[in-house]
VEXMARVEX-993548 format. One record per residue: residue number from 0; x, y, z of N, C-alpha, C in turn; residue in one letter. Coordinates in nm, 2 decimals. Each point is the difference from the previous one (the first is absolute). Example, Ala and Ser with C-alpha at 12.3 -4.5 7.8 and 13.67 -1.06 7.14 Angstrom:
DRENMAR    n    n.xx    n.yy    n.zz   ca.xx   ca.yy   ca.zz    c.xx    c.yy    c.zz  res
DRENMAR    0    1.32   -0.57    0.78   -0.09    0.12    0.00    0.09    0.12    0.00    A
DRENMAR    1   -0.04    0.11   -0.07    0.09    0.11    0.00   -0.08    0.11    0.08    S
//
This chain:
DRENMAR    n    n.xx    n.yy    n.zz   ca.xx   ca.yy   ca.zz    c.xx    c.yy    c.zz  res
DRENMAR    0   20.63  -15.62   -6.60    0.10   -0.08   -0.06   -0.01   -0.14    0.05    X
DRENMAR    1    0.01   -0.11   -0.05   -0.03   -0.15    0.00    0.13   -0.01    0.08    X
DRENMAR    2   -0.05   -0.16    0.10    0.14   -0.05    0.04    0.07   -0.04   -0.06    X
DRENMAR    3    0.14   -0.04   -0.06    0.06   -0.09   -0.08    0.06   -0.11    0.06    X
DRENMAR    4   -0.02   -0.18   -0.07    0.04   -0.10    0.13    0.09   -0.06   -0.11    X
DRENMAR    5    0.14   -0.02    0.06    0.11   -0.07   -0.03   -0.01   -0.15    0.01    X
DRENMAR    6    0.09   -0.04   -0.04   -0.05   -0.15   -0.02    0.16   -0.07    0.00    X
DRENMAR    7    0.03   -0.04    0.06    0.20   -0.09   -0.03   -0.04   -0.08   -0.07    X
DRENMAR    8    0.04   -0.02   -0.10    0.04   -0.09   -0.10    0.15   -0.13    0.05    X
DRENMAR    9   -0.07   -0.11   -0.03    0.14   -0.11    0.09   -0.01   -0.05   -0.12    X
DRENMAR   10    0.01    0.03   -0.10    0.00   -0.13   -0.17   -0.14   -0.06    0.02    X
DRENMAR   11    0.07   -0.14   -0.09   -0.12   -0.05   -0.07   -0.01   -0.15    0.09    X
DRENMAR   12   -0.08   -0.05    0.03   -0.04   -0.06    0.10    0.07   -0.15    0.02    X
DRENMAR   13    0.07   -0.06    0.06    0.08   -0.15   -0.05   -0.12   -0.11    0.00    X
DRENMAR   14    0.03   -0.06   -0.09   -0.05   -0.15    0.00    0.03   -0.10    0.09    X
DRENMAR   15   -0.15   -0.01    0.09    0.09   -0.11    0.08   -0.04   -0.15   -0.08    X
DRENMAR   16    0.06   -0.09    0.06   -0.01   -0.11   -0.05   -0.07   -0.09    0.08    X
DRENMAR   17   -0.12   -0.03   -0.10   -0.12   -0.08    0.08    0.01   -0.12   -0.05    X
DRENMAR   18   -0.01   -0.10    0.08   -0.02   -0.16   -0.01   -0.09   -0.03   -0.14    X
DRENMAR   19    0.09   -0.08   -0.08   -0.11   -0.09   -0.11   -0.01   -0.12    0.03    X
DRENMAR   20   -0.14   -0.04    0.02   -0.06   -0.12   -0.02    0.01   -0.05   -0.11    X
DRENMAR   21    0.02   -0.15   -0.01    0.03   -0.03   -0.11   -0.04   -0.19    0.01    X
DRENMAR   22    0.02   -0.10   -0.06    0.02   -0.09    0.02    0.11   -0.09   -0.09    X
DRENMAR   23    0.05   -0.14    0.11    0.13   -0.05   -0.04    0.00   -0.12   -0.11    X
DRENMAR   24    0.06   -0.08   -0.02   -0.02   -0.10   -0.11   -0.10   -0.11    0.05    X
DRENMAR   25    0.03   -0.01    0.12   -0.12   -0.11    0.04   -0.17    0.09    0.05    X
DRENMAR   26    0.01    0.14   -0.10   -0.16    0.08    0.05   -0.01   -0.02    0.13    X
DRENMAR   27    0.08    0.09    0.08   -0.02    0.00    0.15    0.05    0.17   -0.01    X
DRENMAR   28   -0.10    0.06    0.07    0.03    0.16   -0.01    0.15    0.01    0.11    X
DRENMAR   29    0.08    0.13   -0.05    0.09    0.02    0.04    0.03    0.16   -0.04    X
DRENMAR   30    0.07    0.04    0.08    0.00    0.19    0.02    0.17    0.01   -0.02    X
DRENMAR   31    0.03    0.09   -0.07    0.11    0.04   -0.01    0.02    0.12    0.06    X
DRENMAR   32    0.11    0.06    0.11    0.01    0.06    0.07    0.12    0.06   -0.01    X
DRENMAR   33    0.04    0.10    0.05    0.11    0.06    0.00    0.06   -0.04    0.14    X
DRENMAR   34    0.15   -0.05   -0.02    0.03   -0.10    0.15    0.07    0.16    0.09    X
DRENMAR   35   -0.02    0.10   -0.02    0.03    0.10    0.11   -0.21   -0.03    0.08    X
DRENMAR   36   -0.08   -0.04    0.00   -0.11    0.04    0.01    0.00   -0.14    0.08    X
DRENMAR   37    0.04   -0.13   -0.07    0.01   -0.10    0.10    0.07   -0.05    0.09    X
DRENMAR   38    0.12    0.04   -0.04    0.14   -0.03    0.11   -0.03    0.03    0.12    X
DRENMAR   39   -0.01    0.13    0.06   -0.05    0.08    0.10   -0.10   -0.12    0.11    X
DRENMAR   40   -0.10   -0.04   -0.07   -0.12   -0.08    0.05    0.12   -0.12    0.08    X
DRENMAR   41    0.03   -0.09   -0.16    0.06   -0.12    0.07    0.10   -0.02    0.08    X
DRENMAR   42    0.07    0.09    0.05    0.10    0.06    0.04   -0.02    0.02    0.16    X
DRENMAR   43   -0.14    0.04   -0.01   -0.06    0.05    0.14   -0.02   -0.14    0.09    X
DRENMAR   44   -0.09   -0.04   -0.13   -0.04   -0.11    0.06    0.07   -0.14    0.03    X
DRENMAR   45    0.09    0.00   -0.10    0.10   -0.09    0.07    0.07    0.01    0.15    X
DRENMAR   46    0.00    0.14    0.03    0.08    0.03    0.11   -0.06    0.00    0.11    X
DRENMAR   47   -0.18    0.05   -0.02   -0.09   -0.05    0.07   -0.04   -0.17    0.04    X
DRENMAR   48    0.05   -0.11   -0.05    0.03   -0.11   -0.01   -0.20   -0.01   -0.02    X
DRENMAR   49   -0.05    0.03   -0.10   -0.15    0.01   -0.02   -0.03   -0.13   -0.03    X
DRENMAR   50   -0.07   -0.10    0.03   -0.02   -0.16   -0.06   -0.07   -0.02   -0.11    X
DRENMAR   51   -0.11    0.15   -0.05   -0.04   -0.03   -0.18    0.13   -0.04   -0.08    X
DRENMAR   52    0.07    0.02    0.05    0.12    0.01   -0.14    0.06   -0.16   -0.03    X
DRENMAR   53   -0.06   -0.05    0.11    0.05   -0.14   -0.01   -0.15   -0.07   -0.10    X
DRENMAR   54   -0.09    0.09   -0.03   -0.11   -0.05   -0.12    0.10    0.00   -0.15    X
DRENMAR   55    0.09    0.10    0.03   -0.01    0.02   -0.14    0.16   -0.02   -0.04    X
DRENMAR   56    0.03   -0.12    0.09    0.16   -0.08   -0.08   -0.03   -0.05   -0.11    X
DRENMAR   57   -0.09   -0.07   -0.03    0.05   -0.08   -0.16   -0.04    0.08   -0.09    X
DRENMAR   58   -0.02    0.16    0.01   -0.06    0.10   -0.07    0.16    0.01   -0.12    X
DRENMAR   59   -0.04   -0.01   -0.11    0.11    0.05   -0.09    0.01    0.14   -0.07    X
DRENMAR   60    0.12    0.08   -0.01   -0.02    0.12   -0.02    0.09    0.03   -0.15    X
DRENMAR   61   -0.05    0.13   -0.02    0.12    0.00   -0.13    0.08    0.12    0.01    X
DRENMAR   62    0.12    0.04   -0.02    0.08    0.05    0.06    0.09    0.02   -0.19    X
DRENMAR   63    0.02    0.17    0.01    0.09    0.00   -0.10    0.14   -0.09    0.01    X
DRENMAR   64    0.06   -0.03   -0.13    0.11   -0.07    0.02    0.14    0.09    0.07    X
DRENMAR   65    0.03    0.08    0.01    0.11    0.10    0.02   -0.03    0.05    0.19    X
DRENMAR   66   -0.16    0.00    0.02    0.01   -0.02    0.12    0.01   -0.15    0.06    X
DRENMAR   67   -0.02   -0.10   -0.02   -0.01   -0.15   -0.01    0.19   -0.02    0.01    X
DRENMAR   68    0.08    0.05   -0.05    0.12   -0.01   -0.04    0.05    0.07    0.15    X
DRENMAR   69   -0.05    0.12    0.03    0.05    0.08    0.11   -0.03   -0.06    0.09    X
DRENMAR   70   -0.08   -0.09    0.05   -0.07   -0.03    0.10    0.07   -0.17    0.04    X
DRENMAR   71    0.09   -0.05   -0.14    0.02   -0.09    0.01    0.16    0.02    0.08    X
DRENMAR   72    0.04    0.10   -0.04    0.16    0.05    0.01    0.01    0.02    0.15    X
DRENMAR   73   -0.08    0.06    0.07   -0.06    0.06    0.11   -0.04   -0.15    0.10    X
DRENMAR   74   -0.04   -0.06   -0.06   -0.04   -0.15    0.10    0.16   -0.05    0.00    X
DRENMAR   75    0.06   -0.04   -0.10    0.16   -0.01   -0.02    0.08    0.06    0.12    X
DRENMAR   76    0.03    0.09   -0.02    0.10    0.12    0.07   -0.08    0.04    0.18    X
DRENMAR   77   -0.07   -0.06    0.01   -0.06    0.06    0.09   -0.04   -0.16    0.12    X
DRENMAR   78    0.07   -0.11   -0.06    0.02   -0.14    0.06    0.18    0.04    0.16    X
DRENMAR   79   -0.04   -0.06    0.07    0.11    0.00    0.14    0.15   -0.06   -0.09    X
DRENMAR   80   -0.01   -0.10   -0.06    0.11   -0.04   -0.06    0.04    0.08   -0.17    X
DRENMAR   81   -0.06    0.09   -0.01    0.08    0.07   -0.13    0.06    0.10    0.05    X
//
């Protein structure tokens, strides 16, 4: 009689979400990212007080509007005199 081999079944496999390269209006390549994948980084490294990051201040980013909105409410509320 043959062995029989079992196998677990966990579904169907998730999509992760991988960076597109792309380029911006002025044809300069740019990656669109999922900000759970970037936050983490900048976050570190701000805290790490890392000095690359001071290359990339006049870097402009694009940011949904609704988060852009939250983020603005949050600078607001989050001032010593409010």
């Amino acid at each position: 009689m043959s062995a029989s081999y079992l196998r677990v079944y966990r579904g169907p496999e998730e999509e992760t979400s991988v960076p597109t390269l792309a380029r911006n209006n002025g044809g300069k390549p740019c990656i669109t990212a999922p900000l759970s994948e970037v936050l983490p980084l900048l976050a570190d490294a701000v805290n790490s007080r890392r000095t690359w990051l001071s290359d990339f201040e006049d870097d402009e980013i694009t940011l949904s509007a609704d988060l852009y909105e939250v983020l603005l409410a949050y600078q607001y509320y989050r001032r010593p005199s409010a």
